[in-house]
C-alpha positions, 0 to 999 in steps of 0.5 A: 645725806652729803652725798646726795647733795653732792651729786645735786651740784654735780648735775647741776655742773654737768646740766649747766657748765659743760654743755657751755664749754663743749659747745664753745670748744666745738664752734671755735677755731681759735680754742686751742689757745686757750686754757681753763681749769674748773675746780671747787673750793669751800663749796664754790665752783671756780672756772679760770680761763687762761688766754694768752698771758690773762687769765679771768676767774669766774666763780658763784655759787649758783651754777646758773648765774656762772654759766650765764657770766661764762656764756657771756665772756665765751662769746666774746672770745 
């Protein structure tokens, strides 16, 4: 049973999250400045972006409302 919901969030990750992050690392020249680094702690997907010395967090459990915040701070970079 634990595993199906683990490829549930996996799906979800790979659905919402990546496609994000793809085509931000596709459209911009100044990404190789940055860092980031995705993990999952106590069931909550954690993104932390690293840019020059700041480093920003983004972490929900809904996968949906991180990709949203993450899509939002991308473009601003």
């Amino acid at each position: 049973m634990r595993e199906k919901g683990m490829n549930n969030n996996v799906m979800e990750y790979t659905k919402s999250i990546l496609p994000i992050l793809w085509n931000f690392l596709d459209t911009r020249r100044n990404a190789f400045s940055l860092s980031i680094n995705i993990c999952k702690i106590d069931g909550e997907l954690i993104i932390s972006i690293i840019n020059e010395k700041k480093i920003t967090r983004f972490k929900n459990k809904e996968s949906i409302q991180l990709a949203k915040n993450l899509n939002t701070y991308l473009e601003s970079c």
